[in-house]
C-alpha positions as CSV (number, residue, x, y, z in Angstrom):
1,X,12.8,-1.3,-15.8
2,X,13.4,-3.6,-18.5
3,X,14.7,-2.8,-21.6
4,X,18.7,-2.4,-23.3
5,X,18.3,1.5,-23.5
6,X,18.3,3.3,-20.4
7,X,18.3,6.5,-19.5
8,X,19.1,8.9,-17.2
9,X,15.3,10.0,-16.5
10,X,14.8,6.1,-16.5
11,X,17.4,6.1,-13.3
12,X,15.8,8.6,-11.4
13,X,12.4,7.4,-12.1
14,X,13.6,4.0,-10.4
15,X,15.1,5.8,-8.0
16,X,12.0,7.9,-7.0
17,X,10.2,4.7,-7.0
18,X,12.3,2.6,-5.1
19,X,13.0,5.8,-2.3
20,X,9.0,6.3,-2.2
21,X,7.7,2.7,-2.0
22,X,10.3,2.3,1.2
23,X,9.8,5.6,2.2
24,X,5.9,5.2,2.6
25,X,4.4,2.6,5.1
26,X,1.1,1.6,2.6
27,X,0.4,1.8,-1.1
28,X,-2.5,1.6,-3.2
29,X,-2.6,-1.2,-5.5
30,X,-5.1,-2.1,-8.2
31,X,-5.0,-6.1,-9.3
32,X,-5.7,-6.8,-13.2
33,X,-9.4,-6.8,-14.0
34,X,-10.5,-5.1,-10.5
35,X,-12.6,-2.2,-10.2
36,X,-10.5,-0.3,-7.3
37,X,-7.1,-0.1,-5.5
38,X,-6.9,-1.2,-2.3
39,X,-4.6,0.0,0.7
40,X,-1.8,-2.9,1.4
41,X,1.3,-2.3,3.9
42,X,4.2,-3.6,2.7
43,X,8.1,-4.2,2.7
44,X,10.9,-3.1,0.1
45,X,13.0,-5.9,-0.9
46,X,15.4,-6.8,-3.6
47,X,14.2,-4.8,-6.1
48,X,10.7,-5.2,-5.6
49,X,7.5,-4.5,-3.1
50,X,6.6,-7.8,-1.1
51,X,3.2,-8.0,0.5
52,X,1.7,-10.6,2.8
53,X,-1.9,-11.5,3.4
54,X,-4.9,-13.5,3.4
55,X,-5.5,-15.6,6.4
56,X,-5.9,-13.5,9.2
57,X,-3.7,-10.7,7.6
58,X,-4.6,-7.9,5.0
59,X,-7.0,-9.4,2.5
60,X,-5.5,-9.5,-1.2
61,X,-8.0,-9.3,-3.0
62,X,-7.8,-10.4,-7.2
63,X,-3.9,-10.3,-6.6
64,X,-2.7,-13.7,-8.4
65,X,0.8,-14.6,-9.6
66,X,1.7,-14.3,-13.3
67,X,-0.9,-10.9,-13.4
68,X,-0.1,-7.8,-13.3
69,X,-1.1,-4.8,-11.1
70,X,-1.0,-1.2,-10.9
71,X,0.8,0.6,-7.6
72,X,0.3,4.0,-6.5
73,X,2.6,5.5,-3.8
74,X,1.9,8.5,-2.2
75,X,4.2,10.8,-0.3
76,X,4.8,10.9,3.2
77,X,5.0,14.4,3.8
78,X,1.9,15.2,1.5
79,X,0.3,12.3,1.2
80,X,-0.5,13.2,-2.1
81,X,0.2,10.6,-5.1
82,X,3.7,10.7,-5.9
83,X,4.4,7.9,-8.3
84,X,2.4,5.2,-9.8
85,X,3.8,2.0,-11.4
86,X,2.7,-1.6,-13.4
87,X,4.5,-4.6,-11.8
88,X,4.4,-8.1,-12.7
89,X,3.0,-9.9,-9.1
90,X,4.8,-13.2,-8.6
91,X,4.3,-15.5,-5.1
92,X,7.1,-17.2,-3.2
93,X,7.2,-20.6,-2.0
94,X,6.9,-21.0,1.9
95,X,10.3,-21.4,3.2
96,X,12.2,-21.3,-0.4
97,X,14.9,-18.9,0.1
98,X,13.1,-15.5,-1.6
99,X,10.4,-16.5,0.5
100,X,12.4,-16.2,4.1
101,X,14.6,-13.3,3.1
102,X,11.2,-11.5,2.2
103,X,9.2,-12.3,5.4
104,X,12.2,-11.0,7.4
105,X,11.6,-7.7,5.8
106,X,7.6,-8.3,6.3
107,X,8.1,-9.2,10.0
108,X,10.0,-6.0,10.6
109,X,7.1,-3.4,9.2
110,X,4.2,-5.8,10.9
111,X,2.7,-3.5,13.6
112,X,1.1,-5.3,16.7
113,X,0.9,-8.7,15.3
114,X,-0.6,-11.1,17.6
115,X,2.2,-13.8,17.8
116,X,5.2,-12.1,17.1
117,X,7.4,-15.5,18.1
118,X,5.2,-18.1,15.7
119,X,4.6,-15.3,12.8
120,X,6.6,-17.1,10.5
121,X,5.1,-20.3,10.6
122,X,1.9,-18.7,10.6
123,X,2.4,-16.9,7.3
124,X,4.0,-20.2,6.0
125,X,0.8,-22.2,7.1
126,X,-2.6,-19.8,5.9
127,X,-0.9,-16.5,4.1
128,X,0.3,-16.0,1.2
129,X,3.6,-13.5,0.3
130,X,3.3,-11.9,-2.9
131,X,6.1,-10.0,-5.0
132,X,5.7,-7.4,-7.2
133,X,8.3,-6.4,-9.5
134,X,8.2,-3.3,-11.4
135,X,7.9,-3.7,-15.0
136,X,8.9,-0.7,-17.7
137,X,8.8,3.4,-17.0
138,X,6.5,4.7,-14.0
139,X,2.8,5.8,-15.5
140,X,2.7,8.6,-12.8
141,X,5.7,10.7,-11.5
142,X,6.4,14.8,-10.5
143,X,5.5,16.7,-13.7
144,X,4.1,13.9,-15.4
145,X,0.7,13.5,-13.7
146,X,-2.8,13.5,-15.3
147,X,-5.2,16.2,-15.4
148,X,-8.4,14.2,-14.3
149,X,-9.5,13.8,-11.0
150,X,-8.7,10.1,-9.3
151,X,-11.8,10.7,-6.8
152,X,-13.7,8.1,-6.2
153,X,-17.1,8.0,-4.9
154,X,-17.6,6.0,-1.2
155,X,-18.3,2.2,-1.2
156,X,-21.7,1.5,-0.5
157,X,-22.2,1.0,3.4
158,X,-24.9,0.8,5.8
159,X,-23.1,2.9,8.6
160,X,-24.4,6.8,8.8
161,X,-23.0,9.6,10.1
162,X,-23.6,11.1,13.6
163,X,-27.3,13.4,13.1
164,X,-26.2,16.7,13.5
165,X,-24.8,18.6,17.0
166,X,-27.9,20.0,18.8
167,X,-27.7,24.1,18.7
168,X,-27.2,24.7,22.1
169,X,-24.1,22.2,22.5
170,X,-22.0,25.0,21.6
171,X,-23.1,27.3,24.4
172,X,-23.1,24.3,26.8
173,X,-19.3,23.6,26.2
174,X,-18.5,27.5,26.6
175,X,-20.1,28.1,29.6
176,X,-18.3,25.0,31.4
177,X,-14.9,26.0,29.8
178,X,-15.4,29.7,31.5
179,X,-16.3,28.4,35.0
180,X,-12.8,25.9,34.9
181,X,-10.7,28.8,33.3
């Protein structure tokens, strides 16, 4: 939230931000220039959302420091979008300061990594961590939402779905759940 003038919807926008992005355990973020958002975990810190990835962790696909991206958070309860956001995406040097203080908030969030012990040295060696800061008002918020649909239509893939359940499954299932009962 930059700028001299603030207000006091400007205060609860940041705080509805700041309370949903550490709130949530994944948000959807949209790099400059890219078609779609992508799902990325990631840690509050300091003021901003960190991510890490690449190497062997979440791909970040189009995310490059001095660019910006738009975030979308959705709510935990719901899981509906609750807030959506332009930040400025920065990257920290391995081991500088930012960078440690923003991997021990990474480290905490990482579910079943591999190497817990050696993580950090990992991330310093093939990752990259990523900070994005948000920049001016939230584009999405409660009562300030847009009217379109955000639906988007399936990535193409080769994988099918299951043909459909033969017509006598049904009866199959019922008749061995009456002889058990």
């Amino acid at each position: 939230m930059d700028g001299t003038t603030a207000t006091a919807d400007d205060f609860l926008d940041r705080a509805l931000l700041e309370e949903a992005v550490k709130k949530s355990g994944l948000l959807w973020v949209r790099a400059a220039g890219a078609a779609s958002a992508r799902p990325l975990w990631h840690a509050w810190h300091d003021g901003a959302v960190v991510l890490v990835g690449d190497g062997a962790e979440q791909p970040l696909h189009g995310l490059r420091a001095g660019d910006t991206a738009a975030v979308t958070v959705r709510s935990k309860d719901k899981w509906g979008r609750l807030v959506a956001f332009t930040a400025q995406v920065s990257a920290l040097e391995p081991g500088s300061e930012a960078w440690r203080e923003a991997v021990e908030e990474l480290k905490a969030k990482r579910l079943n990594a591999p190497d817990t012990d050696t993580i950090t040295e990992r991330w310093a060696a093939e990752c990259r961590v990523l900070r994005l800061v948000p920049t001016g008002a939230t584009t999405e918020r409660p009562g300030a939402m847009p009217e379109a649909s955000h639906a988007a239509a399936p990535l193409p893939t080769p994988v099918t779905t299951r043909e459909p359940i033969p017509a006598g499954l049904p009866k199959l299932v019922l008749r061995r759940l009456l002889r058990k009962g």
